[in-house]
C-alpha positions as CSV (number, residue, x, y, z in Angstrom):
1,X,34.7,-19.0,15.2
2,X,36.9,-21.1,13.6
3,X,40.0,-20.0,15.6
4,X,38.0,-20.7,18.6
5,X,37.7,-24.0,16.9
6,X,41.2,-24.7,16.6
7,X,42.6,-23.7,19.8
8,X,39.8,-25.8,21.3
9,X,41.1,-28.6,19.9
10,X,44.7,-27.7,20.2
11,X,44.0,-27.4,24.4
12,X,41.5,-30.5,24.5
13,X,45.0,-32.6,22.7
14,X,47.3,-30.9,25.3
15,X,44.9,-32.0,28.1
16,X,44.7,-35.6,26.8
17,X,48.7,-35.6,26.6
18,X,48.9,-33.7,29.9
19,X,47.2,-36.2,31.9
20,X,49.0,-39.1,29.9
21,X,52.1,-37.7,30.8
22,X,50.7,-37.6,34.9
23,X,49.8,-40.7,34.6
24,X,53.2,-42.6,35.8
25,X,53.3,-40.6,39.6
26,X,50.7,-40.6,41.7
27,X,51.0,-36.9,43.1
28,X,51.1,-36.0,39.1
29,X,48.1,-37.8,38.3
30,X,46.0,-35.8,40.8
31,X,47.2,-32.5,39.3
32,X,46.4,-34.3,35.7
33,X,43.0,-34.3,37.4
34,X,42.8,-31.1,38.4
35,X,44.2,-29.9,34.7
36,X,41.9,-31.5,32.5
37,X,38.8,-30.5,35.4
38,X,39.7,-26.6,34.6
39,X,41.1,-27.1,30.6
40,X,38.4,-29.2,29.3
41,X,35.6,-26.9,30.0
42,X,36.5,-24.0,29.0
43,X,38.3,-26.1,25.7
44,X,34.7,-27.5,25.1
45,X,33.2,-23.6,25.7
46,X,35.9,-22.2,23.5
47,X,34.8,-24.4,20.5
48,X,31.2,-24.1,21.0
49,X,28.9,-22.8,23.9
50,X,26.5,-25.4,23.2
51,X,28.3,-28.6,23.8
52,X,30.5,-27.2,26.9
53,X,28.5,-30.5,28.9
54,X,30.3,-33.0,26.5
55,X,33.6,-32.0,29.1
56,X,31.9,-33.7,31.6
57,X,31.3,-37.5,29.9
58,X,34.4,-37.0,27.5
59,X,36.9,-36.2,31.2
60,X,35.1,-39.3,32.4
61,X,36.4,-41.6,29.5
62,X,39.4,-39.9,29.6
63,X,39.9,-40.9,33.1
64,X,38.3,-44.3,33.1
65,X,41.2,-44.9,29.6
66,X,43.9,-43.3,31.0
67,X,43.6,-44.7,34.9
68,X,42.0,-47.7,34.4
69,X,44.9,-49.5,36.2
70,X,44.4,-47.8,39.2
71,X,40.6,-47.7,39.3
72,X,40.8,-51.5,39.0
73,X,43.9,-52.1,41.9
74,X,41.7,-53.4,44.9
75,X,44.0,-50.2,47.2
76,X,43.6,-47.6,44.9
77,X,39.8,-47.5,43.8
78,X,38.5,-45.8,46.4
79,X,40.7,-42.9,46.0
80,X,41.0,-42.5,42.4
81,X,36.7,-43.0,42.1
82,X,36.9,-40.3,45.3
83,X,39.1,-37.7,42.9
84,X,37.2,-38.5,39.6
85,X,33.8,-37.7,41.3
86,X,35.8,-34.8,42.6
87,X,36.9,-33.6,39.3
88,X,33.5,-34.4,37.6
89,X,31.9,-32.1,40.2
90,X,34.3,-29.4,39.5
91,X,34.0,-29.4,36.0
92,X,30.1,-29.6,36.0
93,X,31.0,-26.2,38.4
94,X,33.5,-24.7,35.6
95,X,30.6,-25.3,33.1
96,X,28.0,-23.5,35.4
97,X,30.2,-20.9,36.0
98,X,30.7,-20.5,32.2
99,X,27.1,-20.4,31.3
100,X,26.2,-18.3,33.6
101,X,29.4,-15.5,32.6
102,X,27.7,-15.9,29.3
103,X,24.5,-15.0,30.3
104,X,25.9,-11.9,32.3
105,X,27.5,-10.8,28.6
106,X,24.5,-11.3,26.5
107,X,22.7,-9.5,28.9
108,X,25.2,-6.7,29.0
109,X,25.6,-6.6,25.8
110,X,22.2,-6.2,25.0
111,X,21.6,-3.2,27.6
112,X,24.2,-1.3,25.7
């Protein structure tokens, strides 16, 4: 558990920094979206099952921090609210997907 823990929070960090670092091309930033919509979830899962919806609010922070330029430049809005609604629908998808791989286990497991 607590290695699950730790590289949780090790890939959550990289994720953060990832998307920083996408931040200054445009091209880059939609791949930082597409990053932290795939790492965050199964980060959050990796530290605890429980909480894997927190990846859902905590990428839309991130986003909102990180891009707040472009959400707020009249010509970009549109397209960066388009990608983060996007990326919010793919992670609440990741976590599904997650949850329900789980479930498949546990059942599994418990026919064995």
């Amino acid at each position: 558990m607590k290695k699950n823990v730790i590289l949780g929070v090790i890939a959550i960090l990289l994720t953060v920094a990832a998307c920083y670092v996408a931040y200054y091309r445009f091209w880059a930033a939609l791949v930082g979206f597409g990053i932290s919509a795939v790492v965050l979830p199964i980060a959050f899962h990796n530290v605890t099952r429980r909480f894997a919806w927190l990846s859902v609010p905590f990428a839309a922070v991130l986003d909102l921090v990180l891009y707040w330029p472009d959400f707020s430049y009249y010509e970009s809005r549109g397209l960066f609210v388009l990608a983060a609604l996007v990326q919010l629908a793919v992670i609440a998808g990741v976590v599904l997907l997650l949850k329900f791989v789980d479930k498949r286990e546990d059942t599994d497991a418990q026919r064995d």
